[in-house]
C-alpha positions in Angstrom: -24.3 -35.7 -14.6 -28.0 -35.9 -15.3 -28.0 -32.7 -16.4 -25.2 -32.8 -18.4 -26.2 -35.8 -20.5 -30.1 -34.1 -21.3 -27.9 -30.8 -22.7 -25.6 -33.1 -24.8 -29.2 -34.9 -26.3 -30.7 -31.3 -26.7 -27.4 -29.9 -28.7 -27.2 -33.1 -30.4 -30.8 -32.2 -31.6 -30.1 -28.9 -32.4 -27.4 -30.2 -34.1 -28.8 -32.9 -36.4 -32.1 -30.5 -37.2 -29.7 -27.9 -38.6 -27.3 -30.2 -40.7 -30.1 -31.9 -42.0 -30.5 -28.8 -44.3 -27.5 -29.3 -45.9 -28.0 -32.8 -47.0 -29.2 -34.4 -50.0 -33.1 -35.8 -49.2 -34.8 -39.3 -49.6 -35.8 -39.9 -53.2 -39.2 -38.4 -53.8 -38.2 -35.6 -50.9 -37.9 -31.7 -52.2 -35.5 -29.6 -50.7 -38.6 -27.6 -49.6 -40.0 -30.7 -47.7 -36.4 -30.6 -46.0 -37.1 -26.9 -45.2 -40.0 -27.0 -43.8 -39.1 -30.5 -41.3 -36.6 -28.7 -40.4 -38.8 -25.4 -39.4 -41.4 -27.8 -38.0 -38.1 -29.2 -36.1 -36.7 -25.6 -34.3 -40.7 -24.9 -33.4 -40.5 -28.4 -31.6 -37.0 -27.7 -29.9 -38.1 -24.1 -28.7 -40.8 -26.3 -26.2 -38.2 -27.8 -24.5 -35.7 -25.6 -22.6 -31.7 -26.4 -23.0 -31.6 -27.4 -19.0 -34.3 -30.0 -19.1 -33.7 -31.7 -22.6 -36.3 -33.6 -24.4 -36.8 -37.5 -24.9 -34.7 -39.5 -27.1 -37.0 -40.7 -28.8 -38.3 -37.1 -29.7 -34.2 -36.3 -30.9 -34.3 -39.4 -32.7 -38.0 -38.3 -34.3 -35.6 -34.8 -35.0 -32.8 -36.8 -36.5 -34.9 -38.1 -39.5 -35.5 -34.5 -41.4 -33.0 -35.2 -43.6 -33.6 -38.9 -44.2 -37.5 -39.0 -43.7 -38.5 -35.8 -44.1 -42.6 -36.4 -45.4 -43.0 -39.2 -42.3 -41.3 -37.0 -39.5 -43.4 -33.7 -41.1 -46.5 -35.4 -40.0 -45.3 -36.6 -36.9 -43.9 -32.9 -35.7 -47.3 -31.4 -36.9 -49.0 -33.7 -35.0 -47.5 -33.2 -32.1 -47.1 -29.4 -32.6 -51.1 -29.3 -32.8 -51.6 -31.2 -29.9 -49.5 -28.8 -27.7 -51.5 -26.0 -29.4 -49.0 -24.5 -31.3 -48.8 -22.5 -34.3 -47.1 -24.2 -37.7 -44.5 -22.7 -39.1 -45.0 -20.9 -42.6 -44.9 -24.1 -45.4 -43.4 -22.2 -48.1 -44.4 -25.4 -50.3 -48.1 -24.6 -50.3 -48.9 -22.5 -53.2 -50.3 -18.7 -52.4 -53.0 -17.0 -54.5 -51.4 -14.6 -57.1 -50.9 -11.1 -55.0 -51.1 -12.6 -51.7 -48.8 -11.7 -49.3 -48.9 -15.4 -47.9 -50.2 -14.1 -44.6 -53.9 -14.4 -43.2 -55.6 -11.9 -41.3 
């Protein structure tokens, strides 16, 4: 039952992240803010295998892309960096004409 209920939170997660894209922002929110949450959202997810689920209050933290998507950006990078891993591509900072947007 255990087990069950931590892969309905996980979907639920998964779920939420990805319909977030689709919706309509908090005033002051670009749709590339929303973007990137949501990129910052699936690196997140990709820590925490399907069988074991994540805390709810990490799905809830997930949930808020599309709502809150400048406060929950800083909170995912923050705790992206302290696992020690890489940020997604944020297509919203602005790249040197003829860069390829990648560093060597």
């Amino acid at each position: 039952m255990k087990i069950v209920i931590l892969g309905l939170a996980a979907g639920l997660a998964c779920g939420i992240a990805l319909s977030a894209s689709a919706q309509q922002g908090e005033a002051g929110a670009s749709a590339g803010d929303i973007k990137y949450c949501n990129a910052l959202a699936k690196s997140f997810q990709s820590m925490h295998p399907l069988q074991e689920g994540m805390p709810v209050s990490d799905v809830v933290t997930l949930s808020k892309c599309d709502s809150e998507p400048k406060q929950t950006i800083a909170v995912l990078e923050k705790k992206l960096t302290d696992k020690k891993i890489d940020l997604p591509h944020d297509d919203r900072i602005a790249q040197p004409p003829g860069s390829t947007g990648r560093s060597q």
